[in-house]
C-alpha positions in Angstrom: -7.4 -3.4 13.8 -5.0 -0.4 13.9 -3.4 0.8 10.9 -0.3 2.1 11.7 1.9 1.4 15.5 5.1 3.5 15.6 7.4 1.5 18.7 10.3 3.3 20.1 12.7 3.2 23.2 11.9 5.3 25.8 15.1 8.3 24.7 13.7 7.9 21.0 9.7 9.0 22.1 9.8 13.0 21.0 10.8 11.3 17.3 8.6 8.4 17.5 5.6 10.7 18.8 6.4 12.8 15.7 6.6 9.7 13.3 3.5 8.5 14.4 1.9 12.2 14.3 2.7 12.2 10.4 1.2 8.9 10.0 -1.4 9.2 11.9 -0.8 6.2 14.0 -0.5 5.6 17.5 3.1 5.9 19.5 4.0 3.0 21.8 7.0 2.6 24.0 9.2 -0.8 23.4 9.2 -3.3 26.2 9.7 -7.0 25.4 6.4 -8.6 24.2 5.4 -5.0 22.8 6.0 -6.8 19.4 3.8 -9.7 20.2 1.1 -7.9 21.3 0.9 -5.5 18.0 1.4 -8.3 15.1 -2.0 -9.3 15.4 -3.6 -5.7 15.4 -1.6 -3.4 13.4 -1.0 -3.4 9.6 2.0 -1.4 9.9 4.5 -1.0 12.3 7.4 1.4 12.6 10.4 0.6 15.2 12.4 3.3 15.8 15.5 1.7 17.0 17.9 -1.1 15.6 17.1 -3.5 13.2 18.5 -6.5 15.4 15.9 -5.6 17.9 13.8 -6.0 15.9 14.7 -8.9 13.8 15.2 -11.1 17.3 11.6 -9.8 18.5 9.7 -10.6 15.1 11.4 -13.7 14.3 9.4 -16.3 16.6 6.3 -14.0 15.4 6.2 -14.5 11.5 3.3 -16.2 9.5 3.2 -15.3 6.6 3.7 -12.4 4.3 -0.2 -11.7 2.9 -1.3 -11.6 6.3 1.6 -10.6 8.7 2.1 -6.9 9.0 4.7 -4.3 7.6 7.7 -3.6 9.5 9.7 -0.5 8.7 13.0 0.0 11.1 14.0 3.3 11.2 17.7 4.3 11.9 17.8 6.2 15.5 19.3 9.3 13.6 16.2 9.2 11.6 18.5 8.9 8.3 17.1 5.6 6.6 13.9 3.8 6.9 14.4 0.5 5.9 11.5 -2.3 5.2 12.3 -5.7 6.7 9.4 -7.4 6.4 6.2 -7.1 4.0 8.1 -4.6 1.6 5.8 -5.8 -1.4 3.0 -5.7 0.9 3.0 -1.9 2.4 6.8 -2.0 3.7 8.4 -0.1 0.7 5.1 2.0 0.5 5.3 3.5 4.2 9.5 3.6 3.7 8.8 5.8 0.9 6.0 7.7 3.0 8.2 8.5 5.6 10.7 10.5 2.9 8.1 13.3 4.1 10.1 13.6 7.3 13.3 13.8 5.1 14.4 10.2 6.1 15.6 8.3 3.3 14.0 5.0 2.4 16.3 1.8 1.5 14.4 -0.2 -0.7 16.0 -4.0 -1.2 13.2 -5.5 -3.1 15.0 -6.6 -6.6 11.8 -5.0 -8.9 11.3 -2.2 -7.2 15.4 -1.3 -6.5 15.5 -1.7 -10.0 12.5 0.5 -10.9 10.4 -2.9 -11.9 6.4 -2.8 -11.3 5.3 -6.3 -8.7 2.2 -8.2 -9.0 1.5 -6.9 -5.7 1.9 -3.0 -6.6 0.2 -3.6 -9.6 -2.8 -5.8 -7.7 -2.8 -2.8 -5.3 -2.7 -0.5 -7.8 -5.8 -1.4 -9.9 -7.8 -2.5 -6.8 -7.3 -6.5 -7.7 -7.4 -9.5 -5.3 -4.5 -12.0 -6.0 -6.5 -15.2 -7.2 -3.2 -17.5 -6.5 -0.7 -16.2 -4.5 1.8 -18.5 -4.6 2.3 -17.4 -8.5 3.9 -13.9 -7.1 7.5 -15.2 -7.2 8.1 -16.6 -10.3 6.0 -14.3 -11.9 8.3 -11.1 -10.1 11.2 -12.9 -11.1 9.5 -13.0 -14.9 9.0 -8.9 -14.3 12.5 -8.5 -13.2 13.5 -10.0 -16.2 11.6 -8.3 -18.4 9.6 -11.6 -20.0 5.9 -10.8 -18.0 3.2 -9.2 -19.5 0.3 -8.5 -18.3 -3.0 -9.2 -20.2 -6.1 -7.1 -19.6 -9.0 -9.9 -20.2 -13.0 -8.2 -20.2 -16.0 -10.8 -19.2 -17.3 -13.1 -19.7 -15.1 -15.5 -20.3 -12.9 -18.3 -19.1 -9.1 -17.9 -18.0 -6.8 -21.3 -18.2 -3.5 -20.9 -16.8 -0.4 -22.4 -15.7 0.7 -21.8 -11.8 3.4 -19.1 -13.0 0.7 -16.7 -14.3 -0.7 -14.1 -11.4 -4.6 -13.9 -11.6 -6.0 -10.5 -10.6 -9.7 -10.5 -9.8 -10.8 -7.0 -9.6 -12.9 -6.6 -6.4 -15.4 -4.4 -4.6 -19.2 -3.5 -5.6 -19.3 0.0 -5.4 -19.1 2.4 -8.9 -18.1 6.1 -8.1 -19.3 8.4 -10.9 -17.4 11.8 -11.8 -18.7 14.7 -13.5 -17.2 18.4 -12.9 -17.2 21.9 -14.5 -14.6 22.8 -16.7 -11.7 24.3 -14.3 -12.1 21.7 -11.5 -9.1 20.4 -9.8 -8.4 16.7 -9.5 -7.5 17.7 -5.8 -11.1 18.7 -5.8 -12.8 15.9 -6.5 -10.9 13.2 -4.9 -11.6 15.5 -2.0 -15.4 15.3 -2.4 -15.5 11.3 -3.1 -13.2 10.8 -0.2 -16.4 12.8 1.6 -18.6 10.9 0.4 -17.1 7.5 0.9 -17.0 8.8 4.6 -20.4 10.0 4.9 -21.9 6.6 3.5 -19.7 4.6 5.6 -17.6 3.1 2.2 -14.0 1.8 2.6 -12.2 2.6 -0.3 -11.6 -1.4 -1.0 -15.2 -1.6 -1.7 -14.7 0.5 -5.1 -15.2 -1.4 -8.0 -14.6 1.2 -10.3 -14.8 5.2 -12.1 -17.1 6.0 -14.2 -17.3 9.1 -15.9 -18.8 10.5 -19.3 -16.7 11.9 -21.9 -18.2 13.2 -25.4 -16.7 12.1 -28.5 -16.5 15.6 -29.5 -14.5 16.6 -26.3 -10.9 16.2 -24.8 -11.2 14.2 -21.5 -11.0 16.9 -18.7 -7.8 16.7 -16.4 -10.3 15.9 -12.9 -11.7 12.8 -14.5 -8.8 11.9 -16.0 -6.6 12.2 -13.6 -9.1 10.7 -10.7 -10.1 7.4 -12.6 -8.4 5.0 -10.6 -10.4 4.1 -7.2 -7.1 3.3 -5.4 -6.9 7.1 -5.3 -9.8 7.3 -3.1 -7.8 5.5 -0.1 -9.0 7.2 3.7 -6.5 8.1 5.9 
């Protein structure tokens, strides 16, 4: 599997090769099954060139949205990059990455145009598996209307619910734990758990959680606070 595919014409490679430099993905040149033959290997995929192109080449392609990949198209002027497909599931995320080149990303997703949170995000967020996927749209439509809440329930314990209500199962089996000196940078020690995920061979999906010790007579230091959440932990 191959995270991220940047596909360009041929007069568009010196931007494409620098596109896929910043992402740290691999450059391939557009020919007419070039689509085909990425879908089932990348999880993200740039096309540098126009969004009909595109559209007509993905469109006998699509499965579905929790397994096919993200497709940005970005504008041959490099102003916009603009998801097309998957943009709750890594589209709008590597849009918004590429604003490090200075291209502007054009999100259409209704919650996050509008600044709303998605059960996706917040799944992805807090390192959760979606239980029942097919919940996601009422339950965005519920977050775009401001009526969804979400309810933090510990174990053990039973959860009855009705098919508009997300369930988030918080995965992995791994526990990181984080103690520094006073005066250590968050920067720091994601750095050395980043390291250490490497080292041991540990995808950052396999984090179940943080745990760090905080005395009751103590303010929480910025590092562990600000390093709690495993998502942060994610491998380039």
């Amino acid at each position: 599997m191959i995270d991220t595919v940047v596909i360009a014409l041929a007069r568009f490679r010196p931007d494409a090769e620098r596109i896929a430099a910043f992402l740290h993905g691999e450059f391939r040149e557009y020919h007419k099954e070039i689509f085909a033959e990425c879908f089932p290997e990348a999880k993200r995929i740039v096309a540098l060139m126009s969004a009909g192109i595109v559209v007509r080449s993905i469109a006998p392609l699509l499965s579905d949205k929790w397994n096919d990949p993200a497709v940005v198209v970005v504008t041959p002027d490099l102003a916009c990059a603009i998801p097309i497909l998957g943009g709750h599931h890594g589209a709008n995320a590597l849009a918004r990455e590429l604003a490090g080149l200075g291209i502007v990303p054009v999100i259409s997703t209704a919650t996050e145009a509008f600044g709303r949170d998605s059960v996706e995000a917040i799944a992805e967020r807090n390192g959760c598996e979606i239980v029942n996927r097919a919940s996601t749209r009422a339950v965005n439509a519920g977050i775009l209307d401001g009526t969804t809440r979400v309810w933090p329930i510990p174990g053990p314990g039973i959860v009855i619910a009705g098919p508009d209500v997300s369930v988030l199962l918080e995965s992995g089996t791994y526990t990181v734990g984080i103690g520094c000196r006073k005066g250590v940078k968050a920067e720091e020690v994601t750095a050395a758990v980043r390291a250490a995920l490497s080292e041991a061979g540990i995808d950052h999906k396999d984090l179940l959680c943080c745990a760090y010790y905080r005395k009751k007579t103590r303010r929480d230091r910025p590092c562990r606070r600000d390093c709690r959440n495993p998502c942060q932990f994610n491998i380039p």
